[in-house]
N, C-alpha and C positions, 0 to 999 in steps of 0.2 A: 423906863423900859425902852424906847423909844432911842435915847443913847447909845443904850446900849447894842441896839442892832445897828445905829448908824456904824459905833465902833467896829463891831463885825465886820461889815459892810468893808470900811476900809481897810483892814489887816487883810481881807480876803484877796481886794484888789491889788494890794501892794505885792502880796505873795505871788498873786498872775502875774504882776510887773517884773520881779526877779526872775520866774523861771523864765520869761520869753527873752531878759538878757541876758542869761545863762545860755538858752538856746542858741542863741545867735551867736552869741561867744565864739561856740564848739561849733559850729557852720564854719565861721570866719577861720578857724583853727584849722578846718579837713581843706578848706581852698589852697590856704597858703601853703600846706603841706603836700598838696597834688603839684602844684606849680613848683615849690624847691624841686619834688625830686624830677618832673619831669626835665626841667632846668637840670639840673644834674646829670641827668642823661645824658642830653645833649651834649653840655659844655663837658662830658667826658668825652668825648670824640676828637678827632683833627676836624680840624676846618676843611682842608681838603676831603676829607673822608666824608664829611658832613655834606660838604657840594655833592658830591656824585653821588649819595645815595637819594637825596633831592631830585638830582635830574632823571636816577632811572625811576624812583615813584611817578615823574612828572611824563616819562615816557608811556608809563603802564595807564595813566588816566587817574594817579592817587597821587591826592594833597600832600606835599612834603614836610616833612616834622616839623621844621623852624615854623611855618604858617600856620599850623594846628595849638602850637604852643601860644604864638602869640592871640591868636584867637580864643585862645580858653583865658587867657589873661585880661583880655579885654572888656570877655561877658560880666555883665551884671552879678550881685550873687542871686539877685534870684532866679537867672537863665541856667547860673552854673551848677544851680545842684542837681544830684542827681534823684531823683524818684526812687522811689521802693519797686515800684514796676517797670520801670528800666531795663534795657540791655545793654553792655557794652558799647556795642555798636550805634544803636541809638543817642547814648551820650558823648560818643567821639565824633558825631555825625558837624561837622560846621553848622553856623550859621548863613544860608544863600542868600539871604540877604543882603546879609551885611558885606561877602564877598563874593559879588556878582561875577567875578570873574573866575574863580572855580567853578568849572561844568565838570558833569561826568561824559568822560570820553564815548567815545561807540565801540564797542570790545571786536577785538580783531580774531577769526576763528580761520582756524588751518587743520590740514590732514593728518590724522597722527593715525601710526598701522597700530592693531592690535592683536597679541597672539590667542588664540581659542585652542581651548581643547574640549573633545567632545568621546564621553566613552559610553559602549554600547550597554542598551541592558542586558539582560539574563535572556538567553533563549529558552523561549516554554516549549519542548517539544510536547507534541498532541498527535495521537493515532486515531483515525476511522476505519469503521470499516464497512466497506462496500465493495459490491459485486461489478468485477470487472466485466462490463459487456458492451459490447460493439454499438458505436452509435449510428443509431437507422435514422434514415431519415421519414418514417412513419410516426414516429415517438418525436418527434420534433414538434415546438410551435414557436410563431413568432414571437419574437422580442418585443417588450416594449419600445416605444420610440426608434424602433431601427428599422422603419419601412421596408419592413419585407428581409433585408440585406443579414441579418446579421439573426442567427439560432440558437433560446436556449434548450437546453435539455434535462429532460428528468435522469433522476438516479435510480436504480434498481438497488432496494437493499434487501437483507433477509434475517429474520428475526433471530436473535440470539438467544438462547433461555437463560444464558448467563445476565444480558443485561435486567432480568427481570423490570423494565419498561410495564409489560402489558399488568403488573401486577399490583401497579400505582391508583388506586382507587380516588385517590386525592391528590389534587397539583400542590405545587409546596415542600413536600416535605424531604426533601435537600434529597431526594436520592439518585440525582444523576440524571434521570429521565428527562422527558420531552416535558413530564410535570412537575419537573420538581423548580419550576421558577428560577434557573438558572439561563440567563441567554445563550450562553453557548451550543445548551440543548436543545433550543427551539432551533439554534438555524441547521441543528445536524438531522434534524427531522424533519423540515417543514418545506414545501417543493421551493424552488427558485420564484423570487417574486415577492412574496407571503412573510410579513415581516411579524415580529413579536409583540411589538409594542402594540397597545390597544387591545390584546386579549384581555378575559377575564383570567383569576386566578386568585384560587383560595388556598387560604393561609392556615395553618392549626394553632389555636390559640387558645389557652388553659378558658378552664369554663370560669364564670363569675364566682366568688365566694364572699363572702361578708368576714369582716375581722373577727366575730366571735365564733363564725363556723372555722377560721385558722385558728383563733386559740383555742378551742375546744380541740382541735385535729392535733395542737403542738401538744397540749396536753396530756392527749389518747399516748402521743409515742412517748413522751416523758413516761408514763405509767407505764407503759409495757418494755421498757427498760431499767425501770427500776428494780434492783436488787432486796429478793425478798428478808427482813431477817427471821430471825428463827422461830420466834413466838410465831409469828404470821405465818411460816410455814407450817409452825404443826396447826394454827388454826387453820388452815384449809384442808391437812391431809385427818382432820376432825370431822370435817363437816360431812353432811348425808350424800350431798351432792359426788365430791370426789369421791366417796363411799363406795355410792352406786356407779361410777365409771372404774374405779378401780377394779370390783369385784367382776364387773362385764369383762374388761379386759386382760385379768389375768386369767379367765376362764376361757378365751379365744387364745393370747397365747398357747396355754398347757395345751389345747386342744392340736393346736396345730404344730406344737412340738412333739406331740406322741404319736402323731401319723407316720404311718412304717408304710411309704407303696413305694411299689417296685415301679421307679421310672424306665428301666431297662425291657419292659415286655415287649418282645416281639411276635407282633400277631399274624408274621407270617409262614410260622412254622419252625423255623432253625431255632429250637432252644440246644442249648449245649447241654443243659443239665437235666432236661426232662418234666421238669417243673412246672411248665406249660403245661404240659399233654396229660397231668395230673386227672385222671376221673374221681372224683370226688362224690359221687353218687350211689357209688358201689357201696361206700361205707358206712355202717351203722350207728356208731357212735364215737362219733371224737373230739375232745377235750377245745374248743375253742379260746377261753379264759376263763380267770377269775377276780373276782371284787376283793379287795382287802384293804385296811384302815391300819395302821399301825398302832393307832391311838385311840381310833373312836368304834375297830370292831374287834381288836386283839381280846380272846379268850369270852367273848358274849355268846348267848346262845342266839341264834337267828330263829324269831318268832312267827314270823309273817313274809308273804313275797306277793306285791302284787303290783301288775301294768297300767301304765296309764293309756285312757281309750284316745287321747287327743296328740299326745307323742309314743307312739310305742316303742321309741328306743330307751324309755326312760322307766326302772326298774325305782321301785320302793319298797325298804327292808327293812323293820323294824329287829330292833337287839334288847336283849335282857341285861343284866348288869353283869357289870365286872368285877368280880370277887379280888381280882386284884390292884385293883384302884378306889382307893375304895372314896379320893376324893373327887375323883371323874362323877357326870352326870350319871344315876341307873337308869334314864331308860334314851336310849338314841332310836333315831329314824334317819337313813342314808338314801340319798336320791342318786342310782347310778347310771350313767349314761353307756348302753352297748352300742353306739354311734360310731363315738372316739376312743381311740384307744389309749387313753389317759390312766393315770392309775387311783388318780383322788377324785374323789364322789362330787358328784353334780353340786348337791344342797346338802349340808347339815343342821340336823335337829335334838333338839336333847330335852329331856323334863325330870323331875324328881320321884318321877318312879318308874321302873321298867316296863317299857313298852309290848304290852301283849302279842296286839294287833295291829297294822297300819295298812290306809287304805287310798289312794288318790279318789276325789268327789270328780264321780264322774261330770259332768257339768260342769268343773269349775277347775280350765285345767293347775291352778297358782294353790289350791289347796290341797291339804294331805290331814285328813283325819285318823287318831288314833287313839287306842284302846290301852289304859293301864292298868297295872298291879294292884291297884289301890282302887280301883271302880270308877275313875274320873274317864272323861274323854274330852281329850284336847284337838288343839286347830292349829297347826301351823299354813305360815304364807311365806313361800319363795320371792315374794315380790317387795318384804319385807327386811331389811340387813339383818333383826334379831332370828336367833337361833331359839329361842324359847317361844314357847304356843304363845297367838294372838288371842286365844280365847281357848276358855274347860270348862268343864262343867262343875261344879262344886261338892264335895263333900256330902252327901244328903242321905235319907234314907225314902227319900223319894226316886230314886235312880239308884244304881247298882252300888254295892257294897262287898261283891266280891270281885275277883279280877276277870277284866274282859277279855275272853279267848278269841273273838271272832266281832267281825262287823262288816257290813253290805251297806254298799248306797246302792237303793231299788226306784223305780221312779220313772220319770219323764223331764224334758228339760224345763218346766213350767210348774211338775208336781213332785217332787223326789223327796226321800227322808233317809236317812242313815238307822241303819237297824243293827241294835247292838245285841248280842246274850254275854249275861253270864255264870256262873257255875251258882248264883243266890236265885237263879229259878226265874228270873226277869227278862222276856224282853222288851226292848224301850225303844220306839223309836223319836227321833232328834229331827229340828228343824237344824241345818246348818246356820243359818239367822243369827239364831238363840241356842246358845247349850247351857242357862241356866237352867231348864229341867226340860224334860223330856214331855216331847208331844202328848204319846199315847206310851203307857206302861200295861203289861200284858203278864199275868203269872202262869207260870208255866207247868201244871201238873195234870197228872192222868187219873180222873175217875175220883178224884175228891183224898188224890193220895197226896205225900208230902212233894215239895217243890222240886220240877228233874234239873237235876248240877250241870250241865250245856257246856259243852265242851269246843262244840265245830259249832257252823251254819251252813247250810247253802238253799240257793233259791232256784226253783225250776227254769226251764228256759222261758222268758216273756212272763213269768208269772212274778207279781209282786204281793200278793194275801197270803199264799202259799209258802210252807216253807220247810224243811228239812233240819233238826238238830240232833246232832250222837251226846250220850251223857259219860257220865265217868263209870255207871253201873254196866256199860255195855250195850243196852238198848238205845234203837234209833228211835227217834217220834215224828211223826208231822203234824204240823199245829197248822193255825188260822188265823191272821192278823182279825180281820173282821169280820163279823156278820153276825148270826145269831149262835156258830157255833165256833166263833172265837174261842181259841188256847189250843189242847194238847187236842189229836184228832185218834191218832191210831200208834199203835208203836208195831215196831219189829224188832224181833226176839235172835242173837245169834252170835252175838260175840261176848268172849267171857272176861272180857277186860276192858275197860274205859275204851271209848271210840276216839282218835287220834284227827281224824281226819276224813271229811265227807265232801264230794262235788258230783253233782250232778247232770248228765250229758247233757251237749248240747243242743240235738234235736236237729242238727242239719243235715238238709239232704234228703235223697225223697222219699226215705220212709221214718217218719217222728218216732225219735229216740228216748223222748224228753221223760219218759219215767222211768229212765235204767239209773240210776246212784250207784256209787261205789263208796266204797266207808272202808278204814284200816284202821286198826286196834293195837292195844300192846300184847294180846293173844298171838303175835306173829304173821296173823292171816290179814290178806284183804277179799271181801268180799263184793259178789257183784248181784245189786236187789231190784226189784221192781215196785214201783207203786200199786200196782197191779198185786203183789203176793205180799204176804206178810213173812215168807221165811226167805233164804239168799238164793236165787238163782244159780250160783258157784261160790266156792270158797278156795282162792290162791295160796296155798299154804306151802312156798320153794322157798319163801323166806325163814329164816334162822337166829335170827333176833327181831327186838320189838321192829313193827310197822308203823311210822311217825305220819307220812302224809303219802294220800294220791291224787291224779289229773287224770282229768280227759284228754287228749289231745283235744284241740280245736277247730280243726281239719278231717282228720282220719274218725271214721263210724265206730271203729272197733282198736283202736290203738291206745294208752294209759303207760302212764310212770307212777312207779312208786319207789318208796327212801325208804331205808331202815336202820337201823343202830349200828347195821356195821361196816356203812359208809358205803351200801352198794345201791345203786339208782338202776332199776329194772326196766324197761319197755316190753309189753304186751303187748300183745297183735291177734287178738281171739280167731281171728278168719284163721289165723296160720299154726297156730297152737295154745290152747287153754292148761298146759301143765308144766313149761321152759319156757322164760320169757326169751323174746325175739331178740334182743338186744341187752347186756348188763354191761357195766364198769366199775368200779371202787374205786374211791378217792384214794388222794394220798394221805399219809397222815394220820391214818387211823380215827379218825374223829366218825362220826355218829349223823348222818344226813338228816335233819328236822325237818324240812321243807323244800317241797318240789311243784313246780311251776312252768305251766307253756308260753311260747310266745302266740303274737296272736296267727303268725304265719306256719305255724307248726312244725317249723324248722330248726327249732331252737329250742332248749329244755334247763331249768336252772334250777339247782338243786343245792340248798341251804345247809351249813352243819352245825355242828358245837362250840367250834372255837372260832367263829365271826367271817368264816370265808362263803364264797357263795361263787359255785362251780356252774359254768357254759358250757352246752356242749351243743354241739351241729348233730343233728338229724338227718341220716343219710333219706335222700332222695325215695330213693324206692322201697323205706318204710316209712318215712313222715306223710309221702305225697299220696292222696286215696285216687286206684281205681276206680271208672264210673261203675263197678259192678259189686263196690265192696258195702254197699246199702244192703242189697239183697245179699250178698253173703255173709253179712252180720245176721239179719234176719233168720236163716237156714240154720244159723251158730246155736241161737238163743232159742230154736225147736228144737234142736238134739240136745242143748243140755236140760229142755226140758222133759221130753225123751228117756234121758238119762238116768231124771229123777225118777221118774215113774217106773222103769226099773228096779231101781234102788229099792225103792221101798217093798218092790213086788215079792226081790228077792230076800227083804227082811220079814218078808211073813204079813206085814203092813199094809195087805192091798186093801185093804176096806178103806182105811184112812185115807191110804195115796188115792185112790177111786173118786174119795168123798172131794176131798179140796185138791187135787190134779198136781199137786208139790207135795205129800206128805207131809201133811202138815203138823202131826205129831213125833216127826222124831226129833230127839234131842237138841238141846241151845247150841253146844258144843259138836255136836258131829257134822260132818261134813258130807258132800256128797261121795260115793262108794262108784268103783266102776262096772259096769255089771257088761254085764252079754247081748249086743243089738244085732241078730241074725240079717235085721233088714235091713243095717244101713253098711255095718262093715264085719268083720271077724275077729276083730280088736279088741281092746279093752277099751274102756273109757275114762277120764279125770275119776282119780282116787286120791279120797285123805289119807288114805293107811299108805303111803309110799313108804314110812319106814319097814312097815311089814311086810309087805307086798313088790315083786321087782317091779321095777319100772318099764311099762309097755309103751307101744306104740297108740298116740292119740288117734280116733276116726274123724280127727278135724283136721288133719295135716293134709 
């Protein structure tokens, strides 16, 4: 083993031994090949030519070639090679030793001209501006360093509003100013002397953010650039959200696209057309607008009309079914806005069976309760995007099973019920809560007779136990929510046909009205009663088809509307005549008026018809608005036509009767008051039924 690495050993050494005389070779080889060709150089030259360029080298203080050649000839090869880190210069450099007498000369330096050009910059022209004014010598002070001799002086300037300067809150921000951190500004502002440097001066500089608050931010605007595609747009224009913004603002739209005002009013008298100067007060009855649905009240009968107490521009109208659609909903409820002059309905409502009755909860202005064909009573909510009730009451024979004509919310904002009738002899009242069944159920009959068929309702003023119903037989009753004589109380006898329609005054004003009612029939009459008497006070009979509905006014003591079949809406005014109403009009269109309604400002009167329109009209001024004296002259009204009666009866032979109960209270269901002879109050006649028989006089109420 041992051999064997000697062997090694030597082939390695031999190997070193070659390359370093290979090395040396190619050394030996680069020398001899520098020296031929410098050699060659040279000996291409003349000899002559060779001397003089020697002696001018030898002039300038550089070694001549012949002396450099033979000195690189001379060197060793180990002097002569050259390094890897070498310069030319360095390796052409002689040996000083070896030829002591090469020095470097002392370099000889002389005057040499040289030509310059020098070309200008750019001229910056720059304006100021300052106030020329005379230098005083009061405004003067010394100079620095110029004892005494030599004066600077201030500048008068004056504020620009153009430079807006004073309106730089902050120095820095590049706008030219004294602060906007530019030198040139400070010295155009700052007195002589007073240098810039070493002020303070802030800078505006983006506030700190962390990387993930900029990627969250890079992200936000990626997203809110992104291009929605189409699924994803109808999922949003799906959702509740966009729902309820969309429904808000196309309801402000239409609103503000159906405003009609006259930007042109001149209130200072010069109308050209007259139009201003318009009295509008003088007139009794004119046509304002109308409600109409192309689709949701075409050809329905109008059931109901009634205000809400929390917006009173907002009208609710329930509809009967449409005979000619027969796949539309039967029964709708329209919520109309007399606000805006729009033509499509605030809110829409609809249920599967036609809508009797409808009523805004008092207390809660977002719902609207209603009365169906079918005995149910349903809940809608406006705050809700569905059009179909939130809640009804069920099918039962624990609640109504005929159809509801009529319903009240009576109450307090802590204690209130909805009280319904209807024609199966029940009334029921509801907690709004719950309308799985009915609080308190109440039957409705007289004297142990069968159930009375409940046509209307209404409720005294302030009174919630109390209560008023007309039936289909023609009799009115007043019943008793509660106490010990709960149910039917009394009736009154006088109309020979179903009762249409009942409301009971309002009692305002300073003499309480609150037990006069008024009731209309399909007998053509409306009549006017008292809690007080059991037979009618008066009997209106100018009318010529059936009597569907009438009102109080809400305002006026002695004022009412009534509607009849043949589309003619009447205004009464008892102060001023009890036998021509003060005020009539007819619809267009021949339709049949179902329902009549006040506003609560008594200026305004809307009357319902057959074929789903619902008519406005303005109240002239000086029949809507009451004199302070029209209390007491209803009161004067309501002694003469009692007056009246007493008469009447005197002259039918009847005076025992008329004596005993002060209304005659035995004549007939069907007759009416007669006019008779009051020496003591005029020489006239009085309100007569018999006007077909009889000419028509002059009233002692005029």
């Amino acid at each position: 083993m041992s051999d064997r690495k000697a062997e090694l050993e030597r082939k390695k050494a031999k190997l070193a031994q070659i390359r370093a005389e290979k090395e040396a070779r190619r050394k030996e080889r680069e020398v001899a090949d520098a020296q031929s060709a410098a050699k060659a150089a040279v000996s291409g030259l003349k000899r002559d030519e060779r001397q003089e360029i020697d002696k001018n080298l030898e002039s300038l203080g550089i070694t001549p070639v012949a002396q450099v050649v033979d000195n690189i000839s001379s060197l060793p090869p180990s002097l002569s090679d050259v390094s890897s880190t070498s310069t030319p210069d360095t390796s052409l450099k002689p040996d000083m030793a070896l030829s002591p007498r090469l020095k470097r000369r002392k370099p000889q330096l002389s005057v040499v001209a040289v030509q310059t050009t020098n070309i200008p910059p750019k001229e910056a022209v720059t304006y100021t501006k300052n106030t020329q004014t005379l230098e005083s010598g009061t405004d003067t002070i010394p100079a620095r360093g110029g004892r005494g001799l030599g004066f600077d002086y201030y500048t008068l300037t004056y504020d620009d509003p153009e430079d807006g300067y004073e309106e730089d809150s902050l120095p820095g921000l590049g706008s030219g100013s004294p602060s906007s951190g530019s030198p040139g500004a400070y010295l155009n502002k700052l007195p002589p002397g007073i240098l810039p440097h070493g002020m303070p001066e802030v800078r505006e500089i983006k506030p700190a953010t962390t990387k993930e608050e900029e990627e969250k931010k890079r992200k936000e605007e990626e997203r809110k650039k992104k291009e929605l595609s189409e699924e994803e747009k109808q999922v949003i224009m799906m959702g509740d959200n966009f729902q309820k913004f969309f429904d808000r603002a196309t309801r402000i739209v239409e609103r503000a696209l159906s405003e009609d005002i006259n930007v042109f009013v001149d209130y200072t008298g010069g109308y050209e057309d007259g139009e201003g100067l318009e009295d509008k007060t003088g007139g009794k009855l004119s046509l304002n607008r109308f409600f109409y649905d192309e689709r949701w009240s075409k050809n329905r009968v109008i059931t109901s009309m009634d205000w809400s107490q929390q917006f009173p521009e907002l009208l609710a109208a329930s509809y009967n079914n449409n005979p000619d659609a027969p796949h539309e909903p039967d029964g709708v409820c329209l919520v109309w806005n007399t606000r805006f002059k729009k033509d499509t309905p605030e809110n829409i409502f609809h249920c599967q069976s036609p809508v009797m009755t409808a009523v805004f909860a008092r207390f809660h202005p977002n719902l609207i309760l209603g009365g169906t064909y079918s005995g149910q009573i349903v809940l809608w909510d406006n705050r809700h995007n569905k059009r179909t009730p939130v809640q009804r009451s069920p099918l039962s024979a624990s609640a109504h099973t005929h159809p509801v004509y009529s319903a009240r919310v009576v109450g307090t904002q802590n204690a209130h019920n909805l009280i319904t009738i209807s024609t199966d002899g029940k009334m029921c009242s509801w907690s709004l809560d719950m309308l799985a069944q009915p609080q308190e159920t109440l039957e409705l009959q007289h004297k142990q007779s069968k159930a009375v068929a409940t046509t209307c309702l209404s409720f005294p003023q302030n009174d919630v136990n109390n209560f008023i119903v007309g039936s289909e037989e023609g009799t009115v009753y007043t019943a008793c929510r509660h106490g010990s004589r709960a149910g039917v109380l009394d009736l009154f006898e006088g109309h020979q046909a179903p009762v249409t329609g009942i409301n009971t005054h309002n009692g305002q004003g300073t003499i309480d009205f609150s037990h006069l009612f008024l009731t209309s029939s399909i007998d053509w009459t409306v009549k006017l009663w008292s809690l007080k008497e059991n037979k009618p006070l008066y009997s209106f009979e100018d009318n010529g088809d059936y009597v569907y509905d009438c009102a109080w006014s809400p305002q006026h003591p002695a004022l009412f509307a009534a509607v009849d079949g043949t589309g003619r809406l009447d205004l009464w005014n008892l102060n001023k005549d009890t036998e021509v109403a003060s005020a009539s009009v007819t619809v267009e269109g021949g339709a049949a008026l179902n329902r009549v309604t006040w506003t609560q400002s008594g200026l305004h009167v809307a009357a319902g018809d057959d074929l789903g329109k619902i008519w406005v009209y303005d109240v002239g001024e000086q029949l809507a608005v009451p004199q302070p004296d029209e209390w007491n002259k209803f009161a004067h009204t309501l002694q003469e036509l009692k007056n009246n009666k007493i008469e009447e009866d005197l002259d039918r032979g009847l005076s025992g009767a008329g004596h005993h109960s002060g209304l005659g209270g035995h004549l007939s269901a069907h007759s009416s008051l007669t006019s008779g002879h009051l020496s003591s109050l005029s020489g006239h006649s009085g309100p007569s039924s018999l006007g077909s028989l009889q000419p028509s006089m002059q009233s002692p109420l005029r």
